[in-house]
C-alpha positions as CSV (number, residue, x, y, z in Angstrom):
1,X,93.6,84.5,98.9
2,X,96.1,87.6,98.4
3,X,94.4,90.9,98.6
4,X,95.3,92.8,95.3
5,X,96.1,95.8,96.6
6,X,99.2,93.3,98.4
7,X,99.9,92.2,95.2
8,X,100.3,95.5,94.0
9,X,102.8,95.9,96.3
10,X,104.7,92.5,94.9
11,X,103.8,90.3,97.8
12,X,102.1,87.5,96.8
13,X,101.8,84.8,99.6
14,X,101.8,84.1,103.2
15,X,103.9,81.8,105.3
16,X,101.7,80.4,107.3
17,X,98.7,78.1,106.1
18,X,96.7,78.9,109.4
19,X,93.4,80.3,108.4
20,X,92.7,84.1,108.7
21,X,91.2,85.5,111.5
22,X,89.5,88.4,110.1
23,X,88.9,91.2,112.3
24,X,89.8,95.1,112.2
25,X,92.3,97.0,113.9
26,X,92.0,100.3,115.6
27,X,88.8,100.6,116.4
28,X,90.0,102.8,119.0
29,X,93.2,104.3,119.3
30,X,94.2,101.9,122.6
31,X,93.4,99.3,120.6
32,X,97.2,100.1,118.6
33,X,99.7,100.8,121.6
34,X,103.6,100.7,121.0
35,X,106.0,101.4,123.6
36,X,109.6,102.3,121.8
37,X,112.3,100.0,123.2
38,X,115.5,102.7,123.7
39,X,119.0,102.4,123.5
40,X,119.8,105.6,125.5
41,X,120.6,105.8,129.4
42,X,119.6,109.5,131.1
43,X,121.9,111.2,133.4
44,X,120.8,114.4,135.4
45,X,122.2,117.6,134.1
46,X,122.6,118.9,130.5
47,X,121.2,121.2,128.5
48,X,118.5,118.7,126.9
49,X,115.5,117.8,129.0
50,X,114.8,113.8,128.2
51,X,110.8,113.3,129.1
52,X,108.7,110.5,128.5
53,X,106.0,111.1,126.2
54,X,102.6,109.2,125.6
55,X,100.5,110.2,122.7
56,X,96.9,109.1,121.5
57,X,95.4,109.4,118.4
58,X,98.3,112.2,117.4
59,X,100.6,112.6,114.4
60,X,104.2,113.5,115.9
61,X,105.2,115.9,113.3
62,X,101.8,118.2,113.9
63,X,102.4,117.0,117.6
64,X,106.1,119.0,117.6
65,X,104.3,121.4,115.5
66,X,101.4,122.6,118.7
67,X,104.1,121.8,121.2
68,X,106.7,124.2,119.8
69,X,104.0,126.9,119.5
70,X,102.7,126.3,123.1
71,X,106.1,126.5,124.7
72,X,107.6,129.3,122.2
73,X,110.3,127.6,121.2
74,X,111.7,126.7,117.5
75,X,110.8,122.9,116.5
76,X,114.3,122.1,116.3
77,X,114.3,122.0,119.7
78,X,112.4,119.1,119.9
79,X,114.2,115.7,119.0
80,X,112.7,112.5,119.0
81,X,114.1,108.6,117.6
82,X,110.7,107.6,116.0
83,X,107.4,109.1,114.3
84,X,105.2,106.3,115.6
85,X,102.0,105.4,114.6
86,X,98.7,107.9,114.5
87,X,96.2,106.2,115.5
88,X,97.5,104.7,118.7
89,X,98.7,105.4,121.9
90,X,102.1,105.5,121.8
91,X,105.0,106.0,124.4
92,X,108.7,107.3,123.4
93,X,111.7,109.5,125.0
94,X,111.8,113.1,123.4
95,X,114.0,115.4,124.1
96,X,113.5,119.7,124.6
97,X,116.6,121.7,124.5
98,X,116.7,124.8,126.9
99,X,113.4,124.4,128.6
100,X,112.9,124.0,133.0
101,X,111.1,121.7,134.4
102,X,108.4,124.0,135.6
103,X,107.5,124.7,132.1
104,X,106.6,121.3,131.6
105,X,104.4,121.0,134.8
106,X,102.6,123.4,133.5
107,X,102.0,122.1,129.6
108,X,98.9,120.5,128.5
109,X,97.6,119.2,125.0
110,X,94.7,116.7,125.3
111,X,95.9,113.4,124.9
112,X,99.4,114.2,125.6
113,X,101.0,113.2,128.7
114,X,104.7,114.3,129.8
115,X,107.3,112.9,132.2
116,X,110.8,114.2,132.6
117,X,113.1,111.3,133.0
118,X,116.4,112.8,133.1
119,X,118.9,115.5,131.1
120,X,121.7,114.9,129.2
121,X,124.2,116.8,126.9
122,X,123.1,114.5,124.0
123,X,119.4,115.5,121.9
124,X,117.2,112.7,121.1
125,X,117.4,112.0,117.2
126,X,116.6,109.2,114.9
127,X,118.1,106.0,115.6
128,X,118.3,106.2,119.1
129,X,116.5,102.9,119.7
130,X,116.3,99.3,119.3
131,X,112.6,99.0,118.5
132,X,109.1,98.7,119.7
133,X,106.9,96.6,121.9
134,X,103.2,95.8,120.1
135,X,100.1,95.7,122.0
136,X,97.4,95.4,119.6
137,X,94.0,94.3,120.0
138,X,91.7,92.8,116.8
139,X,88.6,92.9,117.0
140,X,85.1,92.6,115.4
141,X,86.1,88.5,114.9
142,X,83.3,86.5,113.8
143,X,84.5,83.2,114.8
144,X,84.0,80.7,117.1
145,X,85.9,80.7,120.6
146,X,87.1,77.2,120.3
147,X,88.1,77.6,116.1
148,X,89.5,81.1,117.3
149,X,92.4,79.2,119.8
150,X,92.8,76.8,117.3
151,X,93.4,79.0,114.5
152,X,95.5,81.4,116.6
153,X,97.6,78.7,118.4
154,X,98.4,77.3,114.8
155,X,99.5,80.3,112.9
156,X,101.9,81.0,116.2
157,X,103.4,77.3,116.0
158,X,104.2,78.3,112.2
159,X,105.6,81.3,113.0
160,X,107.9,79.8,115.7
161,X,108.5,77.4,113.2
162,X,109.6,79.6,111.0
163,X,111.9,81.5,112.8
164,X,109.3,85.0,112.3
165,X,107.7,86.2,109.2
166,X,108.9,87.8,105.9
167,X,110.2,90.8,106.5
168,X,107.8,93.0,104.1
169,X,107.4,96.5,103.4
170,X,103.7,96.8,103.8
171,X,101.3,99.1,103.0
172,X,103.0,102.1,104.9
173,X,105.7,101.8,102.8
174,X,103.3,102.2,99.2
175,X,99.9,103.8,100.9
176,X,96.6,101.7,102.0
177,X,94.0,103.3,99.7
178,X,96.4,104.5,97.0
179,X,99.7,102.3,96.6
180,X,101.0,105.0,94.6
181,X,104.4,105.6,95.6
182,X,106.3,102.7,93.8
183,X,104.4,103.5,90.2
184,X,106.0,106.9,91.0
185,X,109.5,105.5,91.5
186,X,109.2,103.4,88.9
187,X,109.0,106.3,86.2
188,X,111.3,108.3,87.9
189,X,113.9,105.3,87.3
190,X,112.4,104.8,83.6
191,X,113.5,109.2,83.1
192,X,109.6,109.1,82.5
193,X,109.0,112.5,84.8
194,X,105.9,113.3,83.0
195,X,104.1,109.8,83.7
196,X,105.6,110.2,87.0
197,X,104.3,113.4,88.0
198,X,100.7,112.6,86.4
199,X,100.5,109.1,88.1
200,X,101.4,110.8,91.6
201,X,98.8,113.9,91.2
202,X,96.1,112.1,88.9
203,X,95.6,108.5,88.5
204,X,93.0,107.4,90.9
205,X,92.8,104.4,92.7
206,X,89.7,102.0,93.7
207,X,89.3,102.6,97.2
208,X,89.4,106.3,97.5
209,X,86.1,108.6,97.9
210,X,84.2,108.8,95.0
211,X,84.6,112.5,94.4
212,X,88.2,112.6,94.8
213,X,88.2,109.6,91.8
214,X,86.1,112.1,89.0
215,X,88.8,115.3,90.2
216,X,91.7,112.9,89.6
217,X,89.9,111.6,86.2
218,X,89.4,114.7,85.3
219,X,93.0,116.1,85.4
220,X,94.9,112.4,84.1
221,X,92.7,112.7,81.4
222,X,93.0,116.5,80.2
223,X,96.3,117.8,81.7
224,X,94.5,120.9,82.9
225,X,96.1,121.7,85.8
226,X,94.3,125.2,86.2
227,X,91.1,123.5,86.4
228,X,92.5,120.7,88.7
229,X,93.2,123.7,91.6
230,X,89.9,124.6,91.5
231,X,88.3,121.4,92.4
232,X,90.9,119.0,94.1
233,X,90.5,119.3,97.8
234,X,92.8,121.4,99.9
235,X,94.3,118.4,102.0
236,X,95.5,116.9,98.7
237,X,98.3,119.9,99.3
238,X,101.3,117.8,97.3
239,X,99.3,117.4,94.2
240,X,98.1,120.9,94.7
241,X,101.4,122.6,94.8
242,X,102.7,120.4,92.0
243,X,100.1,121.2,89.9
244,X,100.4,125.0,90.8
245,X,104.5,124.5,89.8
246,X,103.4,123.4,86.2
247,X,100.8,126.1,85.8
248,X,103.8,128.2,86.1
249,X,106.2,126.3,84.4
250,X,104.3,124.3,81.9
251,X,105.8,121.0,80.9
252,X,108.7,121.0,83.5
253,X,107.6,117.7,85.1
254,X,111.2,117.1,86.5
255,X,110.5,120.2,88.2
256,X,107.4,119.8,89.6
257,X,108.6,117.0,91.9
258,X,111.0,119.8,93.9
259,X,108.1,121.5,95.8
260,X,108.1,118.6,97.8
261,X,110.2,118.1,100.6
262,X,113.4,115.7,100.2
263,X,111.5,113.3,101.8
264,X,109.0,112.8,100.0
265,X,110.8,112.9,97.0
266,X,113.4,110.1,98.0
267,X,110.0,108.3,99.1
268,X,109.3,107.2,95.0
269,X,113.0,105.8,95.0
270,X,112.7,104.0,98.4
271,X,109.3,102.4,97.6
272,X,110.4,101.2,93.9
273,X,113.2,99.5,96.1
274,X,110.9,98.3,98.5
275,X,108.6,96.6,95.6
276,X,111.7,94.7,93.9
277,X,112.7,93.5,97.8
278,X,109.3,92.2,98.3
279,X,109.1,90.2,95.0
280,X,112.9,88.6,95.9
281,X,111.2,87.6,99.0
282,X,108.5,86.0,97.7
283,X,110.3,84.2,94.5
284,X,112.9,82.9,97.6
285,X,109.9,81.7,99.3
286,X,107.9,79.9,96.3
287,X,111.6,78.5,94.8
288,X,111.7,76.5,98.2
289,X,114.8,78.6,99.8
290,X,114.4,79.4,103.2
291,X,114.8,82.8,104.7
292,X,116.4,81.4,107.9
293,X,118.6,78.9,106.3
294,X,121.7,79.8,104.2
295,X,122.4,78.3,100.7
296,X,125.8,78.7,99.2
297,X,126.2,82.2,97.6
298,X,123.6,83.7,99.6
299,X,124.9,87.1,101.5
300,X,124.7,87.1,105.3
301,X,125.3,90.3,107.8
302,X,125.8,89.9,111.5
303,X,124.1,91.1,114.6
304,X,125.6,94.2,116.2
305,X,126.1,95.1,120.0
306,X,122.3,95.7,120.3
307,X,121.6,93.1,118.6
308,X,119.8,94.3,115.6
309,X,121.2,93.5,112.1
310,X,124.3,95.3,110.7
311,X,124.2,94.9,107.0
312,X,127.2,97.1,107.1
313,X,129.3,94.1,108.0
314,X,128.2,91.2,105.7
315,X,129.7,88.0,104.4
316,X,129.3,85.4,101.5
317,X,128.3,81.9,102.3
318,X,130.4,79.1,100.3
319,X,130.3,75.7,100.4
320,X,133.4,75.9,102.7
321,X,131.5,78.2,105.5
322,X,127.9,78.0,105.1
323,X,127.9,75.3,108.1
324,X,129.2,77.8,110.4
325,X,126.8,80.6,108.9
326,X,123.9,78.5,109.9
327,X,125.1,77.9,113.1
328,X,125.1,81.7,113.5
329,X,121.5,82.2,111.7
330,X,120.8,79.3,114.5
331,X,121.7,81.1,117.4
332,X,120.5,84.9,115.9
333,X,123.9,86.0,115.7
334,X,123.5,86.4,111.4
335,X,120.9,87.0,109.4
336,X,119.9,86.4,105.6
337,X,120.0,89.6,103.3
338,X,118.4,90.2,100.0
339,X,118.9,93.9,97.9
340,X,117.1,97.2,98.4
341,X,118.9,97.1,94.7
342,X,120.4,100.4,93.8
343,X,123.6,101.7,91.3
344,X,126.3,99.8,93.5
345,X,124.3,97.1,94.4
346,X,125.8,93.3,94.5
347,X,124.0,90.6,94.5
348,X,124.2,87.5,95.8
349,X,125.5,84.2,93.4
350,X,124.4,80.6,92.9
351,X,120.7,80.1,93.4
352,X,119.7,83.1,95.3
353,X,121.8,85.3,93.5
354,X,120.0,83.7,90.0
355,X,116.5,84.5,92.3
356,X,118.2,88.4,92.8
357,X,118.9,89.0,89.6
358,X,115.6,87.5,87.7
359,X,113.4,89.3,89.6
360,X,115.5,92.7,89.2
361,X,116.2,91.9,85.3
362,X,112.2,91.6,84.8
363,X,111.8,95.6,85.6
364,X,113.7,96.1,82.7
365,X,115.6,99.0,84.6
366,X,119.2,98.9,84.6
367,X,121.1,99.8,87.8
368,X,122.9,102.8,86.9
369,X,119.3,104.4,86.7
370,X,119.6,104.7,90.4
371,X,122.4,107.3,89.7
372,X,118.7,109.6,88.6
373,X,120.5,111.7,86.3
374,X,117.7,114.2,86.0
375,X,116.7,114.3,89.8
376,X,120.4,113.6,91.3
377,X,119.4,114.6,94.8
378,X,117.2,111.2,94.9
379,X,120.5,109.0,93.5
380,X,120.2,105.8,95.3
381,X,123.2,103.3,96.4
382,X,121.2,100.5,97.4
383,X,122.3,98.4,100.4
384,X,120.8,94.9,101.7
385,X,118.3,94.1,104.2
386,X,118.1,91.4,106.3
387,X,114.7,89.5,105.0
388,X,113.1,87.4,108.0
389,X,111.7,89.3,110.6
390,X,112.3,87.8,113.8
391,X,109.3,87.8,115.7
392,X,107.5,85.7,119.3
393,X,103.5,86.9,119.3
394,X,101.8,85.7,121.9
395,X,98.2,86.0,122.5
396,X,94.8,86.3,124.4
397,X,91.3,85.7,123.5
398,X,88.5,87.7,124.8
399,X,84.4,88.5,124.3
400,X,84.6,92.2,122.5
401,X,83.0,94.5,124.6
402,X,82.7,96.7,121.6
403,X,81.2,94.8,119.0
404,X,78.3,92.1,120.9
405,X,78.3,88.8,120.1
406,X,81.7,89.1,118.4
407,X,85.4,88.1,120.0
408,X,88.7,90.1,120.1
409,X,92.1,89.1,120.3
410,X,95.0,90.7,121.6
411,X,98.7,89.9,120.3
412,X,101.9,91.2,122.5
413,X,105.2,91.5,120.9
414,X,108.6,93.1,119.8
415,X,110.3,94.2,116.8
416,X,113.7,95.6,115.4
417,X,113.4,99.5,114.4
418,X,112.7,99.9,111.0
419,X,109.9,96.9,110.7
420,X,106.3,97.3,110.4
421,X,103.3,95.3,112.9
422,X,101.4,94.9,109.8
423,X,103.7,92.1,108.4
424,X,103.0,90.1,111.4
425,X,99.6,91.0,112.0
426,X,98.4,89.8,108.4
427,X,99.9,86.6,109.0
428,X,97.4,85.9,111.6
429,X,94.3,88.1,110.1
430,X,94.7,87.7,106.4
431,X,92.1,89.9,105.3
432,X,92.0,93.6,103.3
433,X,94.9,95.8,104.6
434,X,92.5,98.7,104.6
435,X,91.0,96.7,107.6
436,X,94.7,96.8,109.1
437,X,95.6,100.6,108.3
């Protein structure tokens, strides 16, 4: 059974027919540890001082934030390849420009740990790794030892099977307890600002607190916007400064979406993208097309020097090559790409290209709509993405020590930058992704 907040999120299945595990995740923050696999070799002189940093239970950009204020220096300074997960313990390279050594022996944040590794000429910035290696123990499973190993050793011989999982956006990509971000998108594309603004500040979701619900209510139903800074709560700052921007400048919703940062505002676009990607995946899926497998017409890119999927070099399989393109997808050298659709988008042809294009002609948004002629700064291209996530788990039973009576299991392995745990994780513990946030 599908979780509708998944479906929400246009993903409607699971490979595997192994039968859910249950659980939760992060019931402490060790229970969620990534290590970031680099791409980057040290040296021992330059100007930028490469440590090793292990976080727990810390968001990186508030992390930057205390560390630039402890050392006095500007958070520019600071460069790192990957936010990371919160709550988790976490290891990555960062970089500090201009700072000694002895400064660093003598930092301290609780829960932060710091180990210069090197220098180099070069900053650390985004990009500058392969990806990360999963430790993540579930626990709180209320099943049987013997029905547990079953369970768990079946869903892995599907996976394997398979080749990995579906590469999904998850909930990240939309938000756990208010997939919001797509709807936003979505009106954006449809020059709908006003139901986009008043969806992202106002329409309230199931699973948030109760209180937060009647303030949300309140405002989607009576567009007063004065009253709505009075009572919503001040860690709901985005709404908050977009409502204070239409206070001042009543009815200029376009507006109202350029106190946030450019992030955030490309966010809507990205996750409207991410939506559409998911569905393709899933009509591929239920049409019977594998997403390891090419078909004539489908659109393949090729592994780069790291490894990792270039979708910037990319071929069509015909009936003449698509032999020799599986024998690539065979040996990991290709992979199979479906659209992140945007205004130059191409799609693929014959049956996946019909699956494409069904799926993207049902949102009734036409592609130059991604040229967002009243918000141009979040004009989208599109590109492809490759849409099997290649993935080995392996795993280890235990009793939980935290929850009596129950077990806990712990799963081990890698993935490409860009790709989200979750997607394999719900393979094995189909369940509520609030449970997996």
């Amino acid at each position: 059974m599908i979780p509708e907040i998944e479906k929400k999120m246009g993903i409607d299945l699971y490979c595997t027919d192994a039968e859910g595990i249950g659980g939760v995740l992060r019931q402490e923050p060790e229970d969620f540890i990534v290590k970031e696999i680099t791409n980057r070799e040290e040296g021992d002189s330059g100007k930028n001082l490469i440590l090793e940093l292990t976080k727990t239970n810390w968001d990186m950009h508030h992390l930057v934030r205390d560390m630039s204020r402890k050392l006095g220096i500007s958070q520019k300074r600071i460069g790192f390849a990957g936010t990371k997960d919160k709550r988790a313990k976490t290891t990555q390279k960062i970089s500090i420009y201009d700072v000694s050594e002895e400064e660093i022996e003598n930092f301290y944040l609780k829960d932060v740990e710091l180990k210069v590794i090197g220098r180099s000429t070069r900053s650390i910035g985004l990009g500058d790794l392969y990806g990360n290696e999963f430790i993540i123990t579930i626990r709180d499973i209320d099943m049987e030892p013997g029905q547990l190993n079953k369970t768990l050793e079946a869903a892995t011989k599907e996976i394997a099977e398979y080749g990995g999982v579906p590469n999904f956006f998850g909930v990240q990509r939309f938000g756990a307890v208010r997939p919001v971000t797509h709807l936003v998108g979505e009106q954006l594309l449809r020059s709908d600002a006003e139901k986009a603004a008043m969806i992202y500040i106002a329409k309230s979701f199931p699973d948030e607190m109760d209180d937060i619900k009647v303030v949300r209510d309140f405002v989607w139903e009576t567009r007063d916007f004065v009253e709505g800074l009075k009572t919503y709560p001040l860690r709901l700052r985005y709404e908050r400064a977009m409502m204070h921007y239409l206070v001042e400048n009543p009815g200029d919703y376009a507006g109202s979406f350029s106190v946030l940062s450019p992030n955030i505002r490309k966010m809507f676009i990205h996750a409207y993208q991410s939506y559409v990607f998911n569905r393709i995946i899933c009509k591929r899926i239920e049409n019977g097309l594998s997403l390891n497998i090419a078909s004539p017409g489908d659109i393949v890119c090729f592994r780069n020097k790291e490894g990792l999927p270039d979708t910037g070099k990319m071929q069509a399989s015909t009936d003449e090559n698509v032999d020799g393109m599986n024998n690539l997808l065979k040996r990991d050298r290709a992979f199979l790409t479906a659209p992140l659709v945007g205004y130059e988008s191409e799609f693929a042809s014959g049956i996946p290209g019909e699956l494409e294009k069904s799926i993207f002609n049902e949102t009734g948004i036409p592609q130059e709509a991604f040229r967002m002629k009243q918000i141009p700064d979040l004009a989208s291209k599109g590109l492809r993405r490759e849409i099997l996530l290649h993935c080995k788990p392996e795993y280890l039973t235990a009793d939980d020590e935290l929850n009596p009576g129950k077990s806990k299991v712990t799963l081990t392995f890698s993935l490409p930058k860009g790709s989200y745990a979750t997607t394999v994780l719900r393979e094995y513990m189909k369940t509520d992704p609030l449970k997996m946030s």
